[in-house]
C-alpha positions as CSV (number, residue, x, y, z in Angstrom):
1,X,0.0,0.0,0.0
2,X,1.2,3.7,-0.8
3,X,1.0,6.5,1.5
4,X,-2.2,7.6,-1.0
5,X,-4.5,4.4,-1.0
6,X,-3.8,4.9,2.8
7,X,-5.1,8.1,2.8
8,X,-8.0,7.4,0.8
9,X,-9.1,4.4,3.1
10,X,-8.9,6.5,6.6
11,X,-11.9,9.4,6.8
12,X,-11.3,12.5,6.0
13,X,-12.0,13.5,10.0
14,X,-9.6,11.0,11.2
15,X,-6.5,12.4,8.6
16,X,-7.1,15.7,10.1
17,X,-7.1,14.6,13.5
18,X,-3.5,12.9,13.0
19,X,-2.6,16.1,10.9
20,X,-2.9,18.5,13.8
21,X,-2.1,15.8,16.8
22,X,1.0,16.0,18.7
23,X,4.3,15.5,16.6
24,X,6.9,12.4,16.6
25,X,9.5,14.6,19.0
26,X,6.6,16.3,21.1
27,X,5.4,12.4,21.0
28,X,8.7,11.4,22.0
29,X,9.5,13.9,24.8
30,X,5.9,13.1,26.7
31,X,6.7,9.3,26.7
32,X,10.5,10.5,28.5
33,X,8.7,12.7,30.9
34,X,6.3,10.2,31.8
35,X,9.6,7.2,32.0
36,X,11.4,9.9,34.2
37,X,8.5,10.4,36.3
38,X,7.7,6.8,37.1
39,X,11.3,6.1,37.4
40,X,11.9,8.7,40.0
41,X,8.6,7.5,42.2
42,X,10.0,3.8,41.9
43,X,13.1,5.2,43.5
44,X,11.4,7.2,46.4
45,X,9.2,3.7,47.1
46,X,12.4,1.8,47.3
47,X,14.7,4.0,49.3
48,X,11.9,4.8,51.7
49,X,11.3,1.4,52.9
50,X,13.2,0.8,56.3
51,X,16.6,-1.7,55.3
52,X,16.3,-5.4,56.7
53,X,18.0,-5.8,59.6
54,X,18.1,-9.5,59.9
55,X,20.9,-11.2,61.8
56,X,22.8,-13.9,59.0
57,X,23.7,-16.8,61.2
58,X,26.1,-19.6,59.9
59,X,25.5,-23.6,59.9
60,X,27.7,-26.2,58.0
61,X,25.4,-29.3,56.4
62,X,25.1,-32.0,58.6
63,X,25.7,-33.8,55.0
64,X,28.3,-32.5,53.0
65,X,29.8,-29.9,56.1
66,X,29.7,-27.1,53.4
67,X,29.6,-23.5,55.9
68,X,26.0,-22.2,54.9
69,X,24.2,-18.9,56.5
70,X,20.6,-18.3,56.9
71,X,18.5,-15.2,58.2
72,X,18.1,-15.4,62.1
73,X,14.0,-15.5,60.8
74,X,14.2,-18.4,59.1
75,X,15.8,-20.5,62.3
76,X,13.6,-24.1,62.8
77,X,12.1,-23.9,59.0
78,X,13.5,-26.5,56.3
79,X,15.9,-25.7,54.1
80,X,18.1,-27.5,51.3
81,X,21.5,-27.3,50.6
82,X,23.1,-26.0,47.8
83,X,25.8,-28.5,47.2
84,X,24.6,-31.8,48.3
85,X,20.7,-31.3,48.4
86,X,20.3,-32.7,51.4
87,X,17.1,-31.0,53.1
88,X,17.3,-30.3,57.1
89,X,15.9,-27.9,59.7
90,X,17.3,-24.6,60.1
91,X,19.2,-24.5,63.5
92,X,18.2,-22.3,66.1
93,X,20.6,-18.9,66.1
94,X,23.2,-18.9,68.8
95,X,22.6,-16.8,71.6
96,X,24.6,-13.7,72.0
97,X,26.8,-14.0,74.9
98,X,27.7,-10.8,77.3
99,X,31.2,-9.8,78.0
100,X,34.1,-12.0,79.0
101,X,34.3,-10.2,81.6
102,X,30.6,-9.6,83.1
103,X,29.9,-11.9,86.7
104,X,26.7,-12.4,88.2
């Protein structure tokens, strides 16, 4: 199809409309605003959410002894290791212990 026999199958009303709508570069410039605008709200939502502050506690495999570490959370939940595959509960994390010094 030519750019004529196009023409000549679209309405009179509708060629006008696209005539006298917004350009390609004013197009173009919306579609960036509206990118920069959602791009700069999904950064506020991200940075304002408080950082995890889950403990990491460490475990070897009861399997393999491969040195794992889990979220302090996740303690007495199932898990799998990586490198054998062997499933097993999560251990409890180990308590933290005062000062070497500190008598009761």
């Amino acid at each position: 199809m030519t750019k004529g026999s196009i023409r000549r199958s679209i309405p009179r009303a509708a060629v006008a409309r696209l005539e006298g709508s917004v350009g390609a570069v004013e197009l173009t410039l919306i579609i960036l605003l509206v990118l920069l605008v959602l791009g700069a709200g999904g950064y506020w939502v991200v940075r304002s959410r408080a950082p995890r502050e889950d403990v990491l506690c460490h475990y070897r495999c009861p399997n393999c002894d491969k040195k794992l570490r889990y979220r302090a959370s996740r303690a007495g939940k199932p898990a799998v290791c990586p490198a054998c595959r062997v499933s097993s509960t999560l251990p409890p994390p180990p308590e933290v212990q005062g000062g070497a010094g500190s008598k009761h």
